[in-house]
PDB file with one MODEL, atoms N, CA, C and O in Angstrom:
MODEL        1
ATOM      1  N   UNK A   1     120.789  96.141 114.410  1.00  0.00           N
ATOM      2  CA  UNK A   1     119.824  97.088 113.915  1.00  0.00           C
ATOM      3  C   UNK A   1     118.693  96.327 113.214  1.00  0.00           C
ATOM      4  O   UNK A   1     118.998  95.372 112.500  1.00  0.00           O
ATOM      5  N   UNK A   2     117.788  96.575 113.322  1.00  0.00           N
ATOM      6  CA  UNK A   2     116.411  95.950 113.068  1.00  0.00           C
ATOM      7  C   UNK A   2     116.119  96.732 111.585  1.00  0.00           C
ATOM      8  O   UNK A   2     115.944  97.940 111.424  1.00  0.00           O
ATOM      9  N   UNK A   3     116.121  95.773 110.659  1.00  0.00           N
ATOM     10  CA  UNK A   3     115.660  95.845 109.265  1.00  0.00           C
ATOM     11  C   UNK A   3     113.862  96.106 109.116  1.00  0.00           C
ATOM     12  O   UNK A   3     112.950  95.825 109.893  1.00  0.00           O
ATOM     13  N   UNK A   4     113.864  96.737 107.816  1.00  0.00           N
ATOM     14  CA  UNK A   4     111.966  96.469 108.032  1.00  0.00           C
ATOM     15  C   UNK A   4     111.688  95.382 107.497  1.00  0.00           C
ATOM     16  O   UNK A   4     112.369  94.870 106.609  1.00  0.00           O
ATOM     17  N   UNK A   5     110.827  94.984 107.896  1.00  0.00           N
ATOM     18  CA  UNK A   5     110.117  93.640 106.725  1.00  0.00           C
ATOM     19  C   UNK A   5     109.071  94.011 105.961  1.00  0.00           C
ATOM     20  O   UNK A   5     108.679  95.177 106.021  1.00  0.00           O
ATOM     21  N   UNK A   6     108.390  92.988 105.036  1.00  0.00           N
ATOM     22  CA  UNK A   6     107.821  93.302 103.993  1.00  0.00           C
ATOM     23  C   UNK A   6     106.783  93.911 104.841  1.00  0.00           C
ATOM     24  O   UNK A   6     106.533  95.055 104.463  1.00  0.00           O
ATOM     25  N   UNK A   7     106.137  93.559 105.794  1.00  0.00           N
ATOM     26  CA  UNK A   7     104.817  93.957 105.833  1.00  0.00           C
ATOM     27  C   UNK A   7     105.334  95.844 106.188  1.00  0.00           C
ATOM     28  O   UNK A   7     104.818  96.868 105.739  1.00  0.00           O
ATOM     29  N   UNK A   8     106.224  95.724 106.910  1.00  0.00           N
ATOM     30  CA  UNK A   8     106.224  97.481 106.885  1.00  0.00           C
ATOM     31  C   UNK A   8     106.553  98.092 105.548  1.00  0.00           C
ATOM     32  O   UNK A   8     106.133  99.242 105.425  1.00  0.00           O
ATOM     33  N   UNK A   9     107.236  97.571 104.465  1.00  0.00           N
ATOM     34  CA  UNK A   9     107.069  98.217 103.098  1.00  0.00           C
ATOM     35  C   UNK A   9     106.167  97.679 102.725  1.00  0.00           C
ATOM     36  O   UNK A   9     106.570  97.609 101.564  1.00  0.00           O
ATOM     37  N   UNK A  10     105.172  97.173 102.689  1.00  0.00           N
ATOM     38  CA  UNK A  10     103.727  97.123 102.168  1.00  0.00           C
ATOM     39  C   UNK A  10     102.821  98.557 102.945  1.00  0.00           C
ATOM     40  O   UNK A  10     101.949  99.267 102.443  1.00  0.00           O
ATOM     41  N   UNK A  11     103.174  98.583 103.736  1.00  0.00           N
ATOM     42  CA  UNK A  11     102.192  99.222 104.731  1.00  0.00           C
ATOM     43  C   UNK A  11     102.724 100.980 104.428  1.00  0.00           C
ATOM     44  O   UNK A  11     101.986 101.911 104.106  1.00  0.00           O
ATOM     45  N   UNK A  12     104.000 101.013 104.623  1.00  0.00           N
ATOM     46  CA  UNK A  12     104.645 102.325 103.564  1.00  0.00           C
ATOM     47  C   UNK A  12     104.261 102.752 102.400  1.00  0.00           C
ATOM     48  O   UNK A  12     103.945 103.918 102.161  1.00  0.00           O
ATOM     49  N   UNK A  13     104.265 101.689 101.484  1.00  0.00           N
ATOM     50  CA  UNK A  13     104.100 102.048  99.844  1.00  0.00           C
ATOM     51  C   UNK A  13     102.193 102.186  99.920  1.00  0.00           C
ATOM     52  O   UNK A  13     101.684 102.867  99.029  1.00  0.00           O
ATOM     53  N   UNK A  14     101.362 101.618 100.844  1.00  0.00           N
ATOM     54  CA  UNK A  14      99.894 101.902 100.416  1.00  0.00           C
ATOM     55  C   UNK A  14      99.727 103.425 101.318  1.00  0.00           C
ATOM     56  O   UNK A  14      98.874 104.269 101.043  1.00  0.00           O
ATOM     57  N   UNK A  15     100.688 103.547 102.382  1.00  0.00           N
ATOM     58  CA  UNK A  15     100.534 104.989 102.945  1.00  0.00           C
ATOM     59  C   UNK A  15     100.862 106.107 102.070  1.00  0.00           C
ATOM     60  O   UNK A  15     100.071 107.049 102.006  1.00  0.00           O
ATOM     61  N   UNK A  16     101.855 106.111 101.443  1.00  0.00           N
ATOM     62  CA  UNK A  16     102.066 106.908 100.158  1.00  0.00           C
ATOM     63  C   UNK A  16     101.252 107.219  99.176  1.00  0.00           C
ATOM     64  O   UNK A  16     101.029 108.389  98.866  1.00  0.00           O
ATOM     65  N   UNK A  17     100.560 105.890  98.400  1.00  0.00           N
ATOM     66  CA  UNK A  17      99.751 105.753  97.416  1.00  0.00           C
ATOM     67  C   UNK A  17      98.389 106.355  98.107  1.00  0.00           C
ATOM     68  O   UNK A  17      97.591 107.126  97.573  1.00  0.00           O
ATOM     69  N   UNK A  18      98.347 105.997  98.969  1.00  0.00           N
ATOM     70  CA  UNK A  18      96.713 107.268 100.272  1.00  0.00           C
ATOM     71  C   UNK A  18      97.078 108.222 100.353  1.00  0.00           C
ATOM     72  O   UNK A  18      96.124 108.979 100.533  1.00  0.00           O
ATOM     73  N   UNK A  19      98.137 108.823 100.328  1.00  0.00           N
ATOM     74  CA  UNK A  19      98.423 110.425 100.622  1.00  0.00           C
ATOM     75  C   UNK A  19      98.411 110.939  99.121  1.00  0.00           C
ATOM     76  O   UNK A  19      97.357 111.455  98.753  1.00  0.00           O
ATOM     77  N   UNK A  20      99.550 110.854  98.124  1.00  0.00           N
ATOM     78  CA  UNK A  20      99.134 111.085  96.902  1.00  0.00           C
ATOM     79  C   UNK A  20      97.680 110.873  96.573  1.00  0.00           C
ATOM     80  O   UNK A  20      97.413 112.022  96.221  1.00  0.00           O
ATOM     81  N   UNK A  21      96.836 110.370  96.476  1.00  0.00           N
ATOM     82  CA  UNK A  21      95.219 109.809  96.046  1.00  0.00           C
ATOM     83  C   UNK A  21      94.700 111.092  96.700  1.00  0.00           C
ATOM     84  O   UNK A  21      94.055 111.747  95.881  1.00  0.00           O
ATOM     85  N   UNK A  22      94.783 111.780  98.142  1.00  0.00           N
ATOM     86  CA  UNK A  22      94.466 112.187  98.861  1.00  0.00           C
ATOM     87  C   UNK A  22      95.112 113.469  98.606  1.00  0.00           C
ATOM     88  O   UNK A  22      94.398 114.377  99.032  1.00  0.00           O
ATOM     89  N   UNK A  23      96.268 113.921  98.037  1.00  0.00           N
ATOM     90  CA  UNK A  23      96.468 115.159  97.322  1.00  0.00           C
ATOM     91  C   UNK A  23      95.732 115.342  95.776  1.00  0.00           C
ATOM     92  O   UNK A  23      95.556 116.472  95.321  1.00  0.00           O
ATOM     93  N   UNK A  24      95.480 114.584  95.309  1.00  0.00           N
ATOM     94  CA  UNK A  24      95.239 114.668  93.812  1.00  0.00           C
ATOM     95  C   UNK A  24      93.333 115.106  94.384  1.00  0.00           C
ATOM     96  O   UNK A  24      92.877 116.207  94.077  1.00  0.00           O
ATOM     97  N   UNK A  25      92.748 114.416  94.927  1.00  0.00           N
ATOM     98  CA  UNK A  25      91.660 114.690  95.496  1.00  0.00           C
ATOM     99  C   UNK A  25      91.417 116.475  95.846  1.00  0.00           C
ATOM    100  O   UNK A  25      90.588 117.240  95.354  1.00  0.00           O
ATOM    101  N   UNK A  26      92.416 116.722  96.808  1.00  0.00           N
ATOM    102  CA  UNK A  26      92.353 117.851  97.098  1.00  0.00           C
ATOM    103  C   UNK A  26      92.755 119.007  96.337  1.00  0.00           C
ATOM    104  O   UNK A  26      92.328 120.099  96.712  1.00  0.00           O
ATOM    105  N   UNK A  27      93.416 118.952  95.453  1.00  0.00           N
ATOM    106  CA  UNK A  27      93.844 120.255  94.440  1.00  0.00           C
ATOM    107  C   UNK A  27      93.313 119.902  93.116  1.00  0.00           C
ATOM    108  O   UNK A  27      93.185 120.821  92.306  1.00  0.00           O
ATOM    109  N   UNK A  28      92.989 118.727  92.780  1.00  0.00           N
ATOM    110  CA  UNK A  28      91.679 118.437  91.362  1.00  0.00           C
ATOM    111  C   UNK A  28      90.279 118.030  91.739  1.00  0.00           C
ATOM    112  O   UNK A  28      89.286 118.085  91.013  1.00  0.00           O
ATOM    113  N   UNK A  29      90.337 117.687  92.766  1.00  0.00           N
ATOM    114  CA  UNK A  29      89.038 117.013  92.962  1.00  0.00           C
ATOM    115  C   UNK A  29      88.973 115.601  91.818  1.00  0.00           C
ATOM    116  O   UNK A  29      88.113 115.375  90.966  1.00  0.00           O
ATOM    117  N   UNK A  30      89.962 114.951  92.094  1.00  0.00           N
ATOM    118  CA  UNK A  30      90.156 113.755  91.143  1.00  0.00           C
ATOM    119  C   UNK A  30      90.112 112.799  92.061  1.00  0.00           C
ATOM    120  O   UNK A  30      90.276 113.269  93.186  1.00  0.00           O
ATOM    121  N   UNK A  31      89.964 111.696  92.044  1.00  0.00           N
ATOM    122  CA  UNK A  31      90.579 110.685  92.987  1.00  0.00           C
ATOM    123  C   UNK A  31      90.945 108.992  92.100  1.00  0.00           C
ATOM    124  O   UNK A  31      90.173 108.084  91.795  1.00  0.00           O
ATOM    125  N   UNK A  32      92.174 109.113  91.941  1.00  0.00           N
ATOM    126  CA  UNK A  32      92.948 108.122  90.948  1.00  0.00           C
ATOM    127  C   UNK A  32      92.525 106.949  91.557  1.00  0.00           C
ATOM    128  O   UNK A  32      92.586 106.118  90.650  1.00  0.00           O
ATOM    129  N   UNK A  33      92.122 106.380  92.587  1.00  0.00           N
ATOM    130  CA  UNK A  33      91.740 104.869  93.112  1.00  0.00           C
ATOM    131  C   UNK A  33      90.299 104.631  92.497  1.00  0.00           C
ATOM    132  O   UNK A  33      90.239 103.627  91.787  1.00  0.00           O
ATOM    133  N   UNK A  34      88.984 105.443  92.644  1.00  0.00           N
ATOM    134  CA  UNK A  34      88.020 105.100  91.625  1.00  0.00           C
ATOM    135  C   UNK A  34      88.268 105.567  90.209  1.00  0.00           C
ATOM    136  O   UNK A  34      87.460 105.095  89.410  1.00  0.00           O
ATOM    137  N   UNK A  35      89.074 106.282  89.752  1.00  0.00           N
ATOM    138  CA  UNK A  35      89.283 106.454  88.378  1.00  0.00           C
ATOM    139  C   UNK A  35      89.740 104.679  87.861  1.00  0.00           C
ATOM    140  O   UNK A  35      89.475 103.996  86.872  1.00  0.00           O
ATOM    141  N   UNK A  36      90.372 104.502  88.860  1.00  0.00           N
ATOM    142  CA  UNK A  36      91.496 103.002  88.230  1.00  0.00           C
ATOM    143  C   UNK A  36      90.454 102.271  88.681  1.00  0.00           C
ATOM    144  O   UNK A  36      90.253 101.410  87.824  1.00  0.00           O
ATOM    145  N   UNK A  37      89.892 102.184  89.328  1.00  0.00           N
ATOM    146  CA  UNK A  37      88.697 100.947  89.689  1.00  0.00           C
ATOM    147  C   UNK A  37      86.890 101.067  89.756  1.00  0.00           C
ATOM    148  O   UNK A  37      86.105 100.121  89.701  1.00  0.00           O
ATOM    149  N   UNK A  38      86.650 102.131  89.854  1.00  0.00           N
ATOM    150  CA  UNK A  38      85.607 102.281  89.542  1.00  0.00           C
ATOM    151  C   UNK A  38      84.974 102.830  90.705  1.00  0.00           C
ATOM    152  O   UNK A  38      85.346 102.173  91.676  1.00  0.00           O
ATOM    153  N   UNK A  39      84.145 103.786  91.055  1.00  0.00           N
ATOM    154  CA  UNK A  39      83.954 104.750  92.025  1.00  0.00           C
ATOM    155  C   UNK A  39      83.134 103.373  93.111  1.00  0.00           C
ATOM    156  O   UNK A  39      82.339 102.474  92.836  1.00  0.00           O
ATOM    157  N   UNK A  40      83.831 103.812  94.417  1.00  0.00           N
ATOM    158  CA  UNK A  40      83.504 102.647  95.034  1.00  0.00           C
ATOM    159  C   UNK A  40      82.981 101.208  94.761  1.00  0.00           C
ATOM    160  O   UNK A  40      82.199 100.520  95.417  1.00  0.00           O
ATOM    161  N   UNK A  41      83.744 100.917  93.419  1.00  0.00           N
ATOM    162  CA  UNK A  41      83.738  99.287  93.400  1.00  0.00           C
ATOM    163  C   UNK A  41      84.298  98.299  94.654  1.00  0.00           C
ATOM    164  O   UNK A  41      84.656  98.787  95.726  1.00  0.00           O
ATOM    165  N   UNK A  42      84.327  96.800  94.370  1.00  0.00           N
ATOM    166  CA  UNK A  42      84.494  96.358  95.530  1.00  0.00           C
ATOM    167  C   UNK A  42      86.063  96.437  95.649  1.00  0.00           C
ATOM    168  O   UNK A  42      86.726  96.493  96.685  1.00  0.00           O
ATOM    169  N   UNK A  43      86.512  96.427  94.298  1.00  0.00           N
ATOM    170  CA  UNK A  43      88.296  96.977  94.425  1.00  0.00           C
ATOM    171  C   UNK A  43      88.747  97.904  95.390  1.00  0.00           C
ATOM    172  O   UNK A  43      89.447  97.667  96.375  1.00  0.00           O
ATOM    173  N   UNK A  44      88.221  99.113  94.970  1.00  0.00           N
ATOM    174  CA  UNK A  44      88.522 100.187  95.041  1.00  0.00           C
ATOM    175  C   UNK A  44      88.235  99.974  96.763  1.00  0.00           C
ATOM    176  O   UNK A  44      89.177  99.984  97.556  1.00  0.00           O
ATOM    177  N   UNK A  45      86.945  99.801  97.157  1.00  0.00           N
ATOM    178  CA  UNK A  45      86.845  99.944  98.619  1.00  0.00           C
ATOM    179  C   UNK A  45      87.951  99.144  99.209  1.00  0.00           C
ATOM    180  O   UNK A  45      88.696  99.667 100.038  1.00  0.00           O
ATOM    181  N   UNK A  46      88.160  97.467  98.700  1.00  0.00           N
ATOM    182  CA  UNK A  46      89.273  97.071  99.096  1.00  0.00           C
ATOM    183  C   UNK A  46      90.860  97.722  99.574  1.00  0.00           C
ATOM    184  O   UNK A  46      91.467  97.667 100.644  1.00  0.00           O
ATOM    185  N   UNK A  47      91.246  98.453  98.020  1.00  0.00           N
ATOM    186  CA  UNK A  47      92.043  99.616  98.764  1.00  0.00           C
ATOM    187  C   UNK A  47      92.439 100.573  99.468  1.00  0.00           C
ATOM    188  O   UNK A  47      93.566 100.946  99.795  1.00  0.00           O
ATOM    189  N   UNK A  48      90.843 101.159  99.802  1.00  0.00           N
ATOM    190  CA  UNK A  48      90.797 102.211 100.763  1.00  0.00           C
ATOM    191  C   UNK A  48      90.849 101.593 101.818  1.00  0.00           C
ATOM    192  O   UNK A  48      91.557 102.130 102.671  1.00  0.00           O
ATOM    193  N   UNK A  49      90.318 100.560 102.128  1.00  0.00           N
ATOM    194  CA  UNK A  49      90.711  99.681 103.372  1.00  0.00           C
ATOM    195  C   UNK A  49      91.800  99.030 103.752  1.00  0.00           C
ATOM    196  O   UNK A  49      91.894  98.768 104.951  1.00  0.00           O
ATOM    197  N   UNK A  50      92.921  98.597 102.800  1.00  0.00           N
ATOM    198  CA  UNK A  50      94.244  98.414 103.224  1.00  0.00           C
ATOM    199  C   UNK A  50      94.706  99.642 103.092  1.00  0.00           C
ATOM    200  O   UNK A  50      95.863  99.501 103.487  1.00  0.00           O
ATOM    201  N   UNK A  51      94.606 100.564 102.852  1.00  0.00           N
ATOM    202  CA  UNK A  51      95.339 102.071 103.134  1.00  0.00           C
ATOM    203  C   UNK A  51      95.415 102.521 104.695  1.00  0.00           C
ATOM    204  O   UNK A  51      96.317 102.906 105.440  1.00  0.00           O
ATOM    205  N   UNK A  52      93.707 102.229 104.847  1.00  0.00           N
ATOM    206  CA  UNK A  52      93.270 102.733 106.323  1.00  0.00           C
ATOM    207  C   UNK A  52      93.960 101.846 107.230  1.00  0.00           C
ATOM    208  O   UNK A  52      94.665 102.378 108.087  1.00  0.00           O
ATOM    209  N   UNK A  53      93.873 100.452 107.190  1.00  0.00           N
ATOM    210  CA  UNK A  53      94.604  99.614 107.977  1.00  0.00           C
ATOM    211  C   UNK A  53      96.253  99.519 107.790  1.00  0.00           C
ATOM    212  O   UNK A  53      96.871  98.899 108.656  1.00  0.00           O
ATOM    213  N   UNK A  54      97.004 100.132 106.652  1.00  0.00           N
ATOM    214  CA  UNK A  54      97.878 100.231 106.930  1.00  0.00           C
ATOM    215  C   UNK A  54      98.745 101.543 107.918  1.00  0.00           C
ATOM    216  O   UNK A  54      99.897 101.591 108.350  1.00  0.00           O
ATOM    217  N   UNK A  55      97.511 102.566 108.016  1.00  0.00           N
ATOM    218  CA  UNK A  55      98.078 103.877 108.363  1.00  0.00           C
ATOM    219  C   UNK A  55      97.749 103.636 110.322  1.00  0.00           C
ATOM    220  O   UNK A  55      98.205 104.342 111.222  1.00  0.00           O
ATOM    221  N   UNK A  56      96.727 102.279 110.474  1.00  0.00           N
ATOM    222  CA  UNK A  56      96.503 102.337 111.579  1.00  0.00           C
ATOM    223  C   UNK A  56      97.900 101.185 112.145  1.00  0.00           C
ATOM    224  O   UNK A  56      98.457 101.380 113.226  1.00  0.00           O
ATOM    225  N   UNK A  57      98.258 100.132 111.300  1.00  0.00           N
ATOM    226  CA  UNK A  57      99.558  99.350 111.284  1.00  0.00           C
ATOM    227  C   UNK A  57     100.574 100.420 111.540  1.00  0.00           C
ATOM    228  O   UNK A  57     101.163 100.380 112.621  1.00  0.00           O
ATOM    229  N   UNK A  58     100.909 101.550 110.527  1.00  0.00           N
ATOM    230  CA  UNK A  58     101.989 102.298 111.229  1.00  0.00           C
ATOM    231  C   UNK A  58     101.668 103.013 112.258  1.00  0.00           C
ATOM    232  O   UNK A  58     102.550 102.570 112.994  1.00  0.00           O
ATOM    233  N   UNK A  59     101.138 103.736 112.885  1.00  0.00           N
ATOM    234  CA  UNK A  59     100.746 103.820 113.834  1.00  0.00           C
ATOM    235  C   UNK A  59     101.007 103.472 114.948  1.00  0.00           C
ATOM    236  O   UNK A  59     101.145 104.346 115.804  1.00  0.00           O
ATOM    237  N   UNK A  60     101.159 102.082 115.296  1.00  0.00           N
ATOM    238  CA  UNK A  60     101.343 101.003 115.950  1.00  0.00           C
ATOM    239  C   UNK A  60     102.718 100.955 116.185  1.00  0.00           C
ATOM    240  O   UNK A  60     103.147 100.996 117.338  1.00  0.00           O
ATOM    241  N   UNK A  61     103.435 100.874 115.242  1.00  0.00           N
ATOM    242  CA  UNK A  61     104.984 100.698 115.152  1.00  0.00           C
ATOM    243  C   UNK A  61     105.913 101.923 114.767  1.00  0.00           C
ATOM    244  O   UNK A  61     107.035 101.946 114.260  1.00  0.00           O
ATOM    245  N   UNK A  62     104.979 103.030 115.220  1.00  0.00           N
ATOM    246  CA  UNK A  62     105.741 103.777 114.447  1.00  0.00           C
ATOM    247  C   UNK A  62     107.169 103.952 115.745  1.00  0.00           C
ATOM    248  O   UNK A  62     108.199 104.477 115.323  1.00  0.00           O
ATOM    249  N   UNK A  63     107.138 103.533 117.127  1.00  0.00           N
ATOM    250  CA  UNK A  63     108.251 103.878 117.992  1.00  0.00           C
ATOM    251  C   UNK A  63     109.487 103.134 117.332  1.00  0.00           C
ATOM    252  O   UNK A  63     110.595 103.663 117.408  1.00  0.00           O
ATOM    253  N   UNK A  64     109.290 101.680 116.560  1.00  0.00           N
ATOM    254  CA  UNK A  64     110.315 101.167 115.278  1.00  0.00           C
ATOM    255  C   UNK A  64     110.883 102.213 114.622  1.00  0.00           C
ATOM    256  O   UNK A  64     112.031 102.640 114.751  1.00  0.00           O
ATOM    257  N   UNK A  65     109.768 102.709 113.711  1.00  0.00           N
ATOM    258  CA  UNK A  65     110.681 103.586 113.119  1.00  0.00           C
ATOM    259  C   UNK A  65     111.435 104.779 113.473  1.00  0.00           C
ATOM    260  O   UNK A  65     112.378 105.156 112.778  1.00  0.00           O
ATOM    261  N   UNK A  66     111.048 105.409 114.558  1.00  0.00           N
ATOM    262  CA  UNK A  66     111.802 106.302 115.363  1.00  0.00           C
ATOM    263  C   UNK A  66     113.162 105.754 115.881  1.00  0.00           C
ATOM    264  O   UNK A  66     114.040 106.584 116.116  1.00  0.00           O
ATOM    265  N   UNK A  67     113.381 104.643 116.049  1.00  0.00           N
ATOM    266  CA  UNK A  67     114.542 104.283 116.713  1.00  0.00           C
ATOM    267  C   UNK A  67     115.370 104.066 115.492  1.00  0.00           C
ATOM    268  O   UNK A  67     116.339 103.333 115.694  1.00  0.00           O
ATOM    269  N   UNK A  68     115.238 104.508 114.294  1.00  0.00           N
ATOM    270  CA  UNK A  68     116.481 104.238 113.239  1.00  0.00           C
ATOM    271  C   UNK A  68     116.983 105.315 112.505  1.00  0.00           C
ATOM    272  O   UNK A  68     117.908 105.143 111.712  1.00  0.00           O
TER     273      UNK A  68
ENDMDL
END
């Protein structure tokens, strides 16, 4: 049986942290990634961009995770 590796719990835990960000957005109109970094700082964009690339990473593999 095929274990995950880090990069798929990296790629999990920033898909989570994008969906929460992305609920808090939608029922406050808050969004906790520029609150914590500063409204499109270069942080903040940084994160929205490993979010996006991680959701396009699962994506990719998601027939992995179907098979467990």
């Amino acid at each position: 049986m095929n274990k995950l590796k880090t990069l798929d719990w990296v790629a999990l835990i920033l898909i989570i942290v994008g969906g929460l960000n992305w609920l808090l957005v939608g029922l406050f109109s808050f969004d906790l990634v520029a609150a914590i970094f500063g409204a499109m700082s270069i942080i903040a964009r940084v994160v929205y961009v490993l979010v996006g690339l991680s959701a396009v990473y699962i994506l990719l593999v998601s027939g992995k995770f179907a098979k467990k």
